[in-house]
Every structure is written in C-alpha cells, then in structure tokens.
C-alpha atoms as a printed R data frame, in Angstrom:
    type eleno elety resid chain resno       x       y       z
1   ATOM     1    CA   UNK     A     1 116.841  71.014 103.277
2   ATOM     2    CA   UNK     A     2 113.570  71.023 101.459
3   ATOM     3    CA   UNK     A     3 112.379  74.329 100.347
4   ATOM     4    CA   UNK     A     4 108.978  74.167 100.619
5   ATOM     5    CA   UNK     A     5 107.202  71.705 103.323
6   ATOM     6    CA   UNK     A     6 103.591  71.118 104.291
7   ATOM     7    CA   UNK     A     7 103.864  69.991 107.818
8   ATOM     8    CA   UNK     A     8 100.333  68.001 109.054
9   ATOM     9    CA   UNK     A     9  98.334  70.246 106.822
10  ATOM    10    CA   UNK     A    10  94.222  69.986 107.307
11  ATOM    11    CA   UNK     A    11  91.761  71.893 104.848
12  ATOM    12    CA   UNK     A    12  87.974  71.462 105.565
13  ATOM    13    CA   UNK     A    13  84.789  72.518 103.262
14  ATOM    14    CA   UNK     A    14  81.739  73.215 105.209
15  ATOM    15    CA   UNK     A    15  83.376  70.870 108.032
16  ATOM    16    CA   UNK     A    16  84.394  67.980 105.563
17  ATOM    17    CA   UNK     A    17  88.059  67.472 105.312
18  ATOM    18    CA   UNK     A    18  90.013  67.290 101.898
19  ATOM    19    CA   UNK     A    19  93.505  67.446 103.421
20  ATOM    20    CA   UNK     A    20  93.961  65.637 106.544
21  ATOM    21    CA   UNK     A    21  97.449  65.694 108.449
22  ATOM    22    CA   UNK     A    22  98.956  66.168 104.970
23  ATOM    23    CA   UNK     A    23 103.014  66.113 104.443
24  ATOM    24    CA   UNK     A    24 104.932  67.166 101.288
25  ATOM    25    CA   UNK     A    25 108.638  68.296 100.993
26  ATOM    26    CA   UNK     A    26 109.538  70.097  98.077
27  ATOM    27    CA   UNK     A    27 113.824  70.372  97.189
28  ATOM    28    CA   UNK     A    28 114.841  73.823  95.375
29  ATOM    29    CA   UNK     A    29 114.371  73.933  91.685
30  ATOM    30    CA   UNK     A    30 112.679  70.304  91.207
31  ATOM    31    CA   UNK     A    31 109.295  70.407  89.363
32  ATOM    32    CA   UNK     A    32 106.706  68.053  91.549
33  ATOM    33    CA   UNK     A    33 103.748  67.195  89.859
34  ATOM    34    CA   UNK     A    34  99.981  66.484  91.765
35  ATOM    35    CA   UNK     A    35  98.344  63.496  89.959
36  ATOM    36    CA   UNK     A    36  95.559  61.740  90.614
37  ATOM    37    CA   UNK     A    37  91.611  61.614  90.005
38  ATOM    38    CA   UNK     A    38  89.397  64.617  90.397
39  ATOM    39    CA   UNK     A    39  88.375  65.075  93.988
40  ATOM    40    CA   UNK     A    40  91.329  63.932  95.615
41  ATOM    41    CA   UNK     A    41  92.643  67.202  96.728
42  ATOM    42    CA   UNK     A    42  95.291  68.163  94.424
43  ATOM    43    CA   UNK     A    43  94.109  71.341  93.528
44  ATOM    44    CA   UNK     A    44  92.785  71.905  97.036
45  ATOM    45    CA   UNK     A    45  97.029  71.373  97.888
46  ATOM    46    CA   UNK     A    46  98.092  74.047  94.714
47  ATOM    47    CA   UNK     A    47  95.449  76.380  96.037
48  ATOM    48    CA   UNK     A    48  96.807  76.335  99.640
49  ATOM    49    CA   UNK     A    49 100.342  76.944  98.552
50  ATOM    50    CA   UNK     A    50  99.532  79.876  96.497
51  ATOM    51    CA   UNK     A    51  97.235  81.488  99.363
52  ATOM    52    CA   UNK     A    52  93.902  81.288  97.952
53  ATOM    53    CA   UNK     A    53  93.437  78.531 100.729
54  ATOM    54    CA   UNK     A    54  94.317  78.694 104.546
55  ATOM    55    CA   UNK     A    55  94.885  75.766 106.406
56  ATOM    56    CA   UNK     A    56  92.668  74.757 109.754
57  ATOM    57    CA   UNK     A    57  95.654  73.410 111.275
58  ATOM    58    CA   UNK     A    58  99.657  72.258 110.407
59  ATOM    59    CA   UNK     A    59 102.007  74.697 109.192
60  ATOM    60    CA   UNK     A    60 103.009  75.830 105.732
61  ATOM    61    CA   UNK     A    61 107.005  76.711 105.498
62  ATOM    62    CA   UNK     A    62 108.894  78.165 102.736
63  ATOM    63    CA   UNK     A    63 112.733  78.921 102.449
64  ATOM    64    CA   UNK     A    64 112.639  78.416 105.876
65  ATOM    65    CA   UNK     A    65 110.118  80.700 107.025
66  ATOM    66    CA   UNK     A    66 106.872  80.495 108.196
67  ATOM    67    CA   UNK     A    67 104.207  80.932 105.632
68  ATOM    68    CA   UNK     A    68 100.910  79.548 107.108
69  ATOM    69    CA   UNK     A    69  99.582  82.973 107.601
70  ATOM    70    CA   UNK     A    70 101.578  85.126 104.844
71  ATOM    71    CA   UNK     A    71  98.192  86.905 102.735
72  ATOM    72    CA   UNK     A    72  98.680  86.104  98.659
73  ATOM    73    CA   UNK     A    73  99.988  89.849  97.790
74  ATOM    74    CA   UNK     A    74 102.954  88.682 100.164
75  ATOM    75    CA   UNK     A    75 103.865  85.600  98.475
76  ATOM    76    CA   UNK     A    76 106.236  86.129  95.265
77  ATOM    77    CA   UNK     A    77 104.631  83.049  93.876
78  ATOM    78    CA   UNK     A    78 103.456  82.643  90.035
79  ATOM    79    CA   UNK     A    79 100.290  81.007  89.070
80  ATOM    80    CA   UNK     A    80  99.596  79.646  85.705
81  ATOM    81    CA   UNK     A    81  95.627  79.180  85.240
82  ATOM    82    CA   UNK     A    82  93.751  76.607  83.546
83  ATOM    83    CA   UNK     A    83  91.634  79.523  81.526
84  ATOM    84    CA   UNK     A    84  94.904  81.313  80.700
85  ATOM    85    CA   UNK     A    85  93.165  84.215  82.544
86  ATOM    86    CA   UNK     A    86  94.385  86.589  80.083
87  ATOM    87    CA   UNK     A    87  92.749  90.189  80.175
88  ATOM    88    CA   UNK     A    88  91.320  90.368  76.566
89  ATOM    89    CA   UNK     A    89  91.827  93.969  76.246
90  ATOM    90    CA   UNK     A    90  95.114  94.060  76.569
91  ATOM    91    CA   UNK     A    91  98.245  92.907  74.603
92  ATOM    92    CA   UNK     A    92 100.318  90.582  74.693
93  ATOM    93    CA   UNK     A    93 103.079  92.865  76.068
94  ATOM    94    CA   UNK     A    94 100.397  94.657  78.947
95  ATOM    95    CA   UNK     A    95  99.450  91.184  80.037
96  ATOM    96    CA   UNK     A    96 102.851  90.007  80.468
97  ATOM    97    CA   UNK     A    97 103.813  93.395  82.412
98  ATOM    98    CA   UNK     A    98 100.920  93.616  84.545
99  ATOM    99    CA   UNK     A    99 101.949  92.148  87.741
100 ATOM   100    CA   UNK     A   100 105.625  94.417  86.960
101 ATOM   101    CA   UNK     A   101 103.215  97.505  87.003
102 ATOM   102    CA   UNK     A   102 100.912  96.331  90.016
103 ATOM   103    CA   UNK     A   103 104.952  96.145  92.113
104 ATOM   104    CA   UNK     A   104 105.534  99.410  90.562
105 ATOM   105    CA   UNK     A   105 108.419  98.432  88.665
106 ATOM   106    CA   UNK     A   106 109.710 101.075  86.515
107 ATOM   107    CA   UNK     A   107 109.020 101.100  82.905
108 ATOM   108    CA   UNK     A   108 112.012 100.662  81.511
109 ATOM   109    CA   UNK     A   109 113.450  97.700  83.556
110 ATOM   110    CA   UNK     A   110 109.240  96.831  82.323
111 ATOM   111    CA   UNK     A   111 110.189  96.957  78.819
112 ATOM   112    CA   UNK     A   112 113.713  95.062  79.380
113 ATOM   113    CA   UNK     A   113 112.004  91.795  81.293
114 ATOM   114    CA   UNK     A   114 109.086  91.503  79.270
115 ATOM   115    CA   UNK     A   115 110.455  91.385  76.205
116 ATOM   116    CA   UNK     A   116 113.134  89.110  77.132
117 ATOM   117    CA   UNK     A   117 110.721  86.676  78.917
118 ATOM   118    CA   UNK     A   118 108.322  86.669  75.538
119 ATOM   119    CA   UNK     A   119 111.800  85.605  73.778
120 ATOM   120    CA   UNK     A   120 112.414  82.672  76.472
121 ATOM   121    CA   UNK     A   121 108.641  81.726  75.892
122 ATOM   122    CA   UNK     A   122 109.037  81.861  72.190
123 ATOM   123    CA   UNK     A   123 106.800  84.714  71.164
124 ATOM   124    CA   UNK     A   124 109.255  86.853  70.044
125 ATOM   125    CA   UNK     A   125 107.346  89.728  67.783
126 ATOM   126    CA   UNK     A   126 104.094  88.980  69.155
127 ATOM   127    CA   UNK     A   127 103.827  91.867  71.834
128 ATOM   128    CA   UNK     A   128 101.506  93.948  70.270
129 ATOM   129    CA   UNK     A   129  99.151  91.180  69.124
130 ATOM   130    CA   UNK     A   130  95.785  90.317  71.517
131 ATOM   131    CA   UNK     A   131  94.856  87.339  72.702
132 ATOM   132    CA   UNK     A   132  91.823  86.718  70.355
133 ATOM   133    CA   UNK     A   133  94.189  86.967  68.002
134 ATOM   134    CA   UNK     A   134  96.494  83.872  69.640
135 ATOM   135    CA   UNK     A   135  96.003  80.180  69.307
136 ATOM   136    CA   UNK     A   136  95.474  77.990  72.471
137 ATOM   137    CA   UNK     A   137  99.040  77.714  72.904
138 ATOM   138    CA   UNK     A   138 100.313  80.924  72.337
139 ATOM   139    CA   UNK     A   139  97.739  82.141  75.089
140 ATOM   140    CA   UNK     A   140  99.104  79.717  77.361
141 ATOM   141    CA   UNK     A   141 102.979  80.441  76.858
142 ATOM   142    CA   UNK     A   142 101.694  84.229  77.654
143 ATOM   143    CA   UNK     A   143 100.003  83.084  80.862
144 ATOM   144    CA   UNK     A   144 103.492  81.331  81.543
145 ATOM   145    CA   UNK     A   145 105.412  84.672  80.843
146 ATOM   146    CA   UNK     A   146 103.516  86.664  82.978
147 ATOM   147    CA   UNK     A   147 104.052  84.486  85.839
148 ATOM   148    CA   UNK     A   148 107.668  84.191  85.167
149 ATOM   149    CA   UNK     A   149 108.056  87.879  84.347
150 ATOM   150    CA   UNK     A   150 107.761  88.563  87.855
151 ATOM   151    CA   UNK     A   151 110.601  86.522  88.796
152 ATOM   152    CA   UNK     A   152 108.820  84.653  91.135
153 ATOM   153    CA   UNK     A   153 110.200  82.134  94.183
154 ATOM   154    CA   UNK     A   154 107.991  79.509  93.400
155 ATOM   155    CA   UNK     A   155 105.629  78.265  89.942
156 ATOM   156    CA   UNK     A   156 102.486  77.271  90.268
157 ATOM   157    CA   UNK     A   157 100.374  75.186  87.250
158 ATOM   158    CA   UNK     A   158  96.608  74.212  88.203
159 ATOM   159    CA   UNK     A   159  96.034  71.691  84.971
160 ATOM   160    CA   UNK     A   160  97.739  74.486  82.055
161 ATOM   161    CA   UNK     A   161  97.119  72.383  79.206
162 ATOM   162    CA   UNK     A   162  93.984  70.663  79.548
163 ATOM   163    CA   UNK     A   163  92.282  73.049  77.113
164 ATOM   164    CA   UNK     A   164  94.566  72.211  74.836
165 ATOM   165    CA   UNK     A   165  93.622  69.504  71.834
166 ATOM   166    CA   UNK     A   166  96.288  66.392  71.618
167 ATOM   167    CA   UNK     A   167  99.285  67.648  69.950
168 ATOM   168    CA   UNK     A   168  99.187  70.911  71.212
169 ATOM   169    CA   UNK     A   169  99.797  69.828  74.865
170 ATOM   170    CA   UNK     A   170 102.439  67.411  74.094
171 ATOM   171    CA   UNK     A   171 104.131  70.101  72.520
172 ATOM   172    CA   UNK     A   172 103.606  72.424  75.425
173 ATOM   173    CA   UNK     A   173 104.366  70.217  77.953
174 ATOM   174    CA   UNK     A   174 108.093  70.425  76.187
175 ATOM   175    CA   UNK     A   175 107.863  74.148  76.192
176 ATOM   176    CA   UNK     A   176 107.126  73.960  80.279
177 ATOM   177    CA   UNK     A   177 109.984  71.597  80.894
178 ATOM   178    CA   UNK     A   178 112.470  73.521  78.833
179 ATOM   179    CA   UNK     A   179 111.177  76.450  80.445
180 ATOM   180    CA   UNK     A   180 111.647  75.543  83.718
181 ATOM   181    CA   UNK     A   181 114.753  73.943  83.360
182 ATOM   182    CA   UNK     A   182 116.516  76.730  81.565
183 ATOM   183    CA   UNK     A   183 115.441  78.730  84.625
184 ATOM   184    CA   UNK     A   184 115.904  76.459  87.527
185 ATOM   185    CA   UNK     A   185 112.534  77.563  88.958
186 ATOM   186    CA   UNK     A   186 110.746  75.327  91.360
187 ATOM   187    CA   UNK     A   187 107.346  73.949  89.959
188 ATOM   188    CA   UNK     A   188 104.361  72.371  91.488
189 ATOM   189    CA   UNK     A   189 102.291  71.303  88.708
190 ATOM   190    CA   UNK     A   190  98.715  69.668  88.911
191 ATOM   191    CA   UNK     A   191  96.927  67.076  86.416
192 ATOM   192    CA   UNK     A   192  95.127  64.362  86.277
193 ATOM   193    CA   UNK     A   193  97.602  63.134  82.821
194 ATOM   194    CA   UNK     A   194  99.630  60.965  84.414
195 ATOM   195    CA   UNK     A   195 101.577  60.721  80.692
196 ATOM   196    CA   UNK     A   196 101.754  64.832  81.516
197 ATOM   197    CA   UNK     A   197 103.261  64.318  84.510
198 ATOM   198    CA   UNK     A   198 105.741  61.481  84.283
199 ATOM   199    CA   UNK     A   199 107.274  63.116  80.638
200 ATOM   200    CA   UNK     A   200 107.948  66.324  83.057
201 ATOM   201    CA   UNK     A   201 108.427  65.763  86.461
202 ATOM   202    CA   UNK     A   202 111.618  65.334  88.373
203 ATOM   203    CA   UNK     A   203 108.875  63.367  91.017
204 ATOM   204    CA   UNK     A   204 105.058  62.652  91.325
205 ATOM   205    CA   UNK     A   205 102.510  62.594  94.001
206 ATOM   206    CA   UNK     A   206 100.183  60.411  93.189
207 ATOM   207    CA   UNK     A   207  96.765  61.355  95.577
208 ATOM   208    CA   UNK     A   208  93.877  60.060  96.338
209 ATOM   209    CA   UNK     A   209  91.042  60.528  98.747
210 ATOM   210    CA   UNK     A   210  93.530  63.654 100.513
211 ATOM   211    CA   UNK     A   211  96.667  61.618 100.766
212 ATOM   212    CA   UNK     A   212  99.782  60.897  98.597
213 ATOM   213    CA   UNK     A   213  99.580  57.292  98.325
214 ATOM   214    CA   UNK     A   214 102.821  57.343  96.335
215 ATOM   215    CA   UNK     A   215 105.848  60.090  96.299
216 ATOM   216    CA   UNK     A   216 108.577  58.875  94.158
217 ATOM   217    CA   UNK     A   217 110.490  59.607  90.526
218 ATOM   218    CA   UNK     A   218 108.023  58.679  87.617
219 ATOM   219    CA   UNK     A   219 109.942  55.841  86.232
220 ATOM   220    CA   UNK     A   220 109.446  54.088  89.867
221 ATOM   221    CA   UNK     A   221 106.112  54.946  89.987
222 ATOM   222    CA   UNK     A   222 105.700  53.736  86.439
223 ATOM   223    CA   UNK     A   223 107.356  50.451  87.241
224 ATOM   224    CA   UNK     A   224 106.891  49.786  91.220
225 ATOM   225    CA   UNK     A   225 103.358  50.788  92.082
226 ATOM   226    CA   UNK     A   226 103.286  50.516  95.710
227 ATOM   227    CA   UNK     A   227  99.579  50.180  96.079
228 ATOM   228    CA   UNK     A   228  96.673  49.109  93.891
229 ATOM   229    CA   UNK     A   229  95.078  52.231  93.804
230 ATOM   230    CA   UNK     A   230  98.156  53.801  92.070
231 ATOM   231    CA   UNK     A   231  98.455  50.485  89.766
232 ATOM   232    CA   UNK     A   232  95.118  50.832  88.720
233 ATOM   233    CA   UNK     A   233  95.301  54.367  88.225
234 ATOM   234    CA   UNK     A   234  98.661  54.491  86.261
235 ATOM   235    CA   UNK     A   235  97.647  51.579  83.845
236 ATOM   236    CA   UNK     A   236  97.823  47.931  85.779
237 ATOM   237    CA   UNK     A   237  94.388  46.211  85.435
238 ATOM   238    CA   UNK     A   238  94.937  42.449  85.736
239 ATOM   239    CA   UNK     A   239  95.266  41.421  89.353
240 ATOM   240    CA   UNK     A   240  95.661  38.540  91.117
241 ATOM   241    CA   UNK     A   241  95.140  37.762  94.846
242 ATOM   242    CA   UNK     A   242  97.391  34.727  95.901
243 ATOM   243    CA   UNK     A   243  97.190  31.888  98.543
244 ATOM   244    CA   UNK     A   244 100.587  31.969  99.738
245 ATOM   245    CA   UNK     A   245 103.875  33.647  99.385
246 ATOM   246    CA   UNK     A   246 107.219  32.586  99.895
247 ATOM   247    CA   UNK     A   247 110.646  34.645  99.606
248 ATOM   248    CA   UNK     A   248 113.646  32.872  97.869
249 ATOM   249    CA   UNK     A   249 116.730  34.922  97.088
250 ATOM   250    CA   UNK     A   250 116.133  37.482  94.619
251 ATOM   251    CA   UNK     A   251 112.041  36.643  93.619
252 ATOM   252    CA   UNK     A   252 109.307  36.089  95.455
253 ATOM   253    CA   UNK     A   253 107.319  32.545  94.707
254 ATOM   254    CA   UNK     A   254 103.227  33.013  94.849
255 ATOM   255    CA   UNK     A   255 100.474  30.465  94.780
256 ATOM   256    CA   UNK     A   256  97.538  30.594  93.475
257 ATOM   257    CA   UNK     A   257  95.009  27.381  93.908
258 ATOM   258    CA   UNK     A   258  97.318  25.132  91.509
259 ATOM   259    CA   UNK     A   259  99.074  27.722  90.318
260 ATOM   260    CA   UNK     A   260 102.576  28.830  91.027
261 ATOM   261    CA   UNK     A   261 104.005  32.234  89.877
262 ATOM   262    CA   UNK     A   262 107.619  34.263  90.319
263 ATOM   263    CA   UNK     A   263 107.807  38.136  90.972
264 ATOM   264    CA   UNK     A   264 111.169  39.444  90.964
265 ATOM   265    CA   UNK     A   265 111.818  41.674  94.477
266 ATOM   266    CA   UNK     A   266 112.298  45.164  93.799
267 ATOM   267    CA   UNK     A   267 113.607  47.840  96.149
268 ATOM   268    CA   UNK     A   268 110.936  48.996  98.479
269 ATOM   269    CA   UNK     A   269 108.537  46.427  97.151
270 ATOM   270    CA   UNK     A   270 105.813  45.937  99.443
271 ATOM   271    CA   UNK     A   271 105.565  42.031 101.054
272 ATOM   272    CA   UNK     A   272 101.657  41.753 100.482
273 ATOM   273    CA   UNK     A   273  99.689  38.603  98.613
274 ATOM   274    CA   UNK     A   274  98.028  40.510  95.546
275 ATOM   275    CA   UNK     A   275 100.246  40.866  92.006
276 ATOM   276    CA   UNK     A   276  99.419  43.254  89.274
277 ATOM   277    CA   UNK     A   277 100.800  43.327  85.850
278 ATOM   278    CA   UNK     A   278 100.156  45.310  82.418
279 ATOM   279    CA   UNK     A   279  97.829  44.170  79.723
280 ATOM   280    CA   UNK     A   280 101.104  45.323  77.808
281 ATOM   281    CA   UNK     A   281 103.401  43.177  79.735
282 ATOM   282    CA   UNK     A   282 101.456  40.148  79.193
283 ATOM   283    CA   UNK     A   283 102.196  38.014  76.461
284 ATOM   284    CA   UNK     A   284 100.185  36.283  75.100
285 ATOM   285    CA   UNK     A   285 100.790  32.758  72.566
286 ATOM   286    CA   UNK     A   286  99.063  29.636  71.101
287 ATOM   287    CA   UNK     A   287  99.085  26.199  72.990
288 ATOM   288    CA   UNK     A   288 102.407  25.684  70.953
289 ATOM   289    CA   UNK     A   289 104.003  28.297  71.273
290 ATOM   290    CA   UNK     A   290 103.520  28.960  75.056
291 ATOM   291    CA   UNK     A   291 104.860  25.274  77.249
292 ATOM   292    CA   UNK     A   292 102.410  25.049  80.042
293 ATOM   293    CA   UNK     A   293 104.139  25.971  84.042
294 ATOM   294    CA   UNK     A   294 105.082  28.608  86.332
295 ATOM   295    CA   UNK     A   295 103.143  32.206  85.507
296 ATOM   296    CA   UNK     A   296 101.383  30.570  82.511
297 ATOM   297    CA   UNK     A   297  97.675  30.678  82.430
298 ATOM   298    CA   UNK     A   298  95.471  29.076  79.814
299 ATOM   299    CA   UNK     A   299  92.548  30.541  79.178
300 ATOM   300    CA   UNK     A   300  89.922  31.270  76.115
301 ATOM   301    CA   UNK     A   301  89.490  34.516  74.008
302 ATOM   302    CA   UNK     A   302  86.625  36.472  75.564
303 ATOM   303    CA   UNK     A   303  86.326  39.541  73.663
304 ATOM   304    CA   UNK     A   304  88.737  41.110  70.654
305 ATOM   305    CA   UNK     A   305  89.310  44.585  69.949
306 ATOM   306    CA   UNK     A   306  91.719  46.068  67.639
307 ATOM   307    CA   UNK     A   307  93.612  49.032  68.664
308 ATOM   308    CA   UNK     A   308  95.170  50.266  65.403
309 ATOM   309    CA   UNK     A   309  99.203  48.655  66.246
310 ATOM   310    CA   UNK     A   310  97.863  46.191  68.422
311 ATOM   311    CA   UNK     A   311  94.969  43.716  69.356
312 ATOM   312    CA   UNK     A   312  93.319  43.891  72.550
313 ATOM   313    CA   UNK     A   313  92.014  40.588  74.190
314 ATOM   314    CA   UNK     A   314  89.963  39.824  77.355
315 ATOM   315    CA   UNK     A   315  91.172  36.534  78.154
316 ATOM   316    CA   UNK     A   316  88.698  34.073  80.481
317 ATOM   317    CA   UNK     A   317  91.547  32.024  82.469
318 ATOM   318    CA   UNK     A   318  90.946  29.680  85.629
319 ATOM   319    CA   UNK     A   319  91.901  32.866  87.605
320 ATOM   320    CA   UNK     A   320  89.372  34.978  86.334
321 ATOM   321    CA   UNK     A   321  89.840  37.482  83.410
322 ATOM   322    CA   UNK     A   322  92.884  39.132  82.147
323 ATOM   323    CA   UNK     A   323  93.394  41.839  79.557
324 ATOM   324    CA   UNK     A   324  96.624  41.599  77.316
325 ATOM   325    CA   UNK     A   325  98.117  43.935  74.550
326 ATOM   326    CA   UNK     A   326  99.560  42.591  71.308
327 ATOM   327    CA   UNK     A   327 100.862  43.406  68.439
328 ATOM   328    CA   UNK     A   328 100.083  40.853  65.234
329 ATOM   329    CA   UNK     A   329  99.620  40.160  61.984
330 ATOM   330    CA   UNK     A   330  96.681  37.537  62.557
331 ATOM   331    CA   UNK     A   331  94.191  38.214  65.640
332 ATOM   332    CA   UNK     A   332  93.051  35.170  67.598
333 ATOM   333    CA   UNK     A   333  89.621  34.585  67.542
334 ATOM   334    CA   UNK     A   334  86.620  34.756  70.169
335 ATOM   335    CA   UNK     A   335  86.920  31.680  71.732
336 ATOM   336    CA   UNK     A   336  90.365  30.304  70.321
337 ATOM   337    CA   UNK     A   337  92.159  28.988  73.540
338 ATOM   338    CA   UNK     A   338  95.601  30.177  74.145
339 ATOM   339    CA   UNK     A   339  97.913  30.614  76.763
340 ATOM   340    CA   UNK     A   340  99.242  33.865  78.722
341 ATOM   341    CA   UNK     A   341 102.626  34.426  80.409
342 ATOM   342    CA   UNK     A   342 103.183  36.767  83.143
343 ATOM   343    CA   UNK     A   343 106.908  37.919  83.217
344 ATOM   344    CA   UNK     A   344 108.651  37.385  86.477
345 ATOM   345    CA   UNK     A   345 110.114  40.813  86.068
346 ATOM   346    CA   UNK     A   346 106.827  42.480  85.013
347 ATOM   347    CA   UNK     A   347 104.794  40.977  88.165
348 ATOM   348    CA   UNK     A   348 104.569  43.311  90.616
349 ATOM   349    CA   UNK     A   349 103.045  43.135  94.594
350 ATOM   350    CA   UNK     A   350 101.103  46.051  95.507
351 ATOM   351    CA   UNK     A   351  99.159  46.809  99.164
C-alpha cells in the first residue's frame, strides 16, 4: 500500500486550474522526483503536500489517514527550500535545532540530535559557525539537517540545488541520495534537471500542463518515452511521422513515402505512427561507409558545430532535418552528403 496518495486532486489560482483530477501514489521510503518545465504544476503538487496549498476538491491521504484538511503545524513533514531559508543570525547549531525548540524538545535530547544529524550531513565541527560564513553547499546540507533533525514522516525538496554553480550540485545531489538512503526517508523532490532527477530518483513524474504524462523508473523514462512531449523534453529531437505501420514478431516495420524503417517493440510501447530517436543515437557515415536501405537516410550537411568531444550536424534529408552527435577526428563539411542510420533498437514510437 502506497504511503502517500493524491486521489483526483484540483488546485485553482484566481479560478484557473493547475491541478486537475490529479493522481500520484507514493511507496514508503522511495524518493519520487517532479520534473518537468516551469508552469506545469510541480511545485504547485510539493506545495499541496506540505500544506501551504489546499486542494478545491480530491483527497490528500497519508499513512492511511486522511490529510486533505490536516493545517501545516500538524504535518511532521520536512521542507528543504530553494533559498536555504536559513536565519542569518543564528548558527549553524540554532538553525538546525529550531524546529526541536518550536516542539519543545528538551535541550539535551536538542544537543544529542543535532549534533549527530550535522555528522550525517557532513558538517561535523561547524556548529558554531554562521551561515555568511558557509559556502552554497554547506548552507544547503544545513537546510537538509534541519529538516531531518526533526525526524520527520515525509521530505520535501522544492528545486535545493538550483543556486548552486555546476559541480557543486552534482556533488550535492550525491550528498541527498546518500542521505536519504542511509535514512530510508521518503522524498518528493522537485526540478526541472531532468539529469538531477534521473541520477537520484527511485521514479520520475514527468508533468506538464497539470498532469504526469509519464510515471515510471528513470532508466525507462530515459529509454521508452511514452509521449513526445516527454521525448522532447528529456533529449529526443528528430522525429518522424510515418505512413504506415505494420507489427512483425519482435519490431515494428514503418513507412515513410519510399522509405522503410524497423523499431524494436518494447514493453508498454505505445502503437502510434510517429518515431523519435537521439541526435546521439544516430550515426552518422560517408556514402561508403553507410550501404543505402532500411532506416538509412541520405541527406546533406546543413550546419556544423563542434561540441568539444563531439561534432554536431543538422543534416537536410528527404524527410526533413535531423540532428546527430558524433565523435571524430575529421568533421564533415557544410554541404558534404552523407548518410544517417537510425538503430532499430534506438527508434522509439511515442503518442
């Protein structure tokens, strides 16, 4: 049994819906992440869970009980900011023991938990410090102890690292996941990364527009885009619309004008007539070295764009235009005709 469920959820702004009949299950001690594009109600979904928000209509459950009503002060939920939130004239061990202090928690059993969760955090010998005196990510990893100090039933991340330069949140993103899995605390985490979320997430909704358009583990998602929004969104920009479509054993065979192509079936698939594929899963070759036939396209150099460990090329094919990855010594030239193969087992059907 899930843990926490959303049950035909609505939430309206100034009588404009940005959840609509929405559904999510949530199983004990998984971390979900909420991906997709700004607007599309991810936050709006966080917000509701934590009690900031309260739903029009639909229910809100958790552990079994009803929660659609339960005021924030009720809910033994921690929330990790995108600010960090911190209270600057405090230190680090205050800010960490505030919400111990606000439940009345006795100062000794205060002292014990702090300083054990600044260990599990890795700020060991930093509770007297302030935060002016912290770096980006040692703010944040004290914004994640005092939410975890508290011991709370459910963690809460509204986009924790995007203040964070490059390195910094792919080394934090580590510290979340080793966090959380060390503790066994269920997460609901919200970004528009989607390299955040898939590197951390035991599943990912991907939203748009108010709805999850895909719920599944991130290497599906990565692999088996179930509809074009999510392909686009994840990293698939060539597309193709065929003719016709035929199903024999374990592919599916497309046509496009005078062109045939393969796509291998994959569990839970959808049976619709557009493909999608990678500009990374593309390969692309000279008229030798690619034999003209199924999934090959020939086509002319468009545009050229060097990437640092690979080239980029828009290629202008009978189809339209394509965009493929690759790494080479040599780059092709504008207007150098070559020819592009589309994998069987890289071409995938979206809705």
């Amino acid at each position: 049994m899930a843990l926490l469920q959303l049950e035909n959820v609505s939430v309206a702004y100034d009588q404009q819906y940005i959840l609509k009949d929405f559904n999510l299950s949530i199983e004990k001690g998984h971390l979900i992440s909420l991906l997709g594009p700004s607007g599309c109600g991810k936050t709006t979904t966080l917000r509701l869970i934590a009690g900031f928000l309260e739903a029009t209509d639909g229910a809100f459950k958790f552990s079994g009980k009803d929660y659609t009503r339960v005021p924030i002060n009720k809910r033994n939920f921690g929330f990790v900011f995108q600010s960090y939130a911190l209270f600057p004239h405090l230190s680090v061990f205050d800010n960490v023991a505030f919400g111990l202090r606000q439940r009345k928690v006795k100062e000794d059993e205060i002292k014990k938990r702090v300083m054990n969760m600044l260990e599990i955090v890795n700020l060991g010998g930093f509770e007297k410090r302030f935060p002016q005196a912290l770096s980006g990510g040692q703010k944040q990893r004290v914004a994640i102890a005092r939410a975890l100090v508290i011991e709370p039933d459910l963690l809460l991340f509204d986009e924790p690292l995007s203040n964070l330069d490059a390195n910094l949140r792919v080394n934090m993103r580590v510290e979340i996941r080793r966090i959380q899995q060390e503790l066994g605390i269920t997460t609901v985490y919200v970004s528009h990364d989607q390299e955040e979320c898939f590197s951390i997430s035991d599943r990912v909704a991907v939203m748009n527009k108010g709805i999850i358009e895909q719920l599944d583990q991130p290497s599906v998602i990565f692999q088996y885009p179930k509809s074009e929004f999510v392909a686009r969104f994840i990293g698939f920009n060539n597309f193709i619309h065929f003719d016709e479509r035929d199903s024999e054993g374990s592919f599916f065979t497309l046509r496009k004008g005078d062109y045939h192509f393969h796509a291998a079936k994959a569990d839970g698939m959808p049976v619709t007539m557009k493909g999608a594929i990678r500009p990374d899963d593309l390969i692309a070759g000279t008229l030798q070295e690619i034999n003209s036939g199924d999934n090959v396209l020939t086509g002319k150099v468009k545009v050229s764009t060097y990437l640092g460990r690979s080239y980029q090329y828009v290629v202008d094919t009978p189809l339209g235009e394509f965009t493929v990855n690759q790494e080479m010594q040599q780059p092709y030239a504008n207007g150098q005709e070559i020819r592009l193969l589309f994998p069987s087992d890289k071409l995938v059907l979206v809705e």
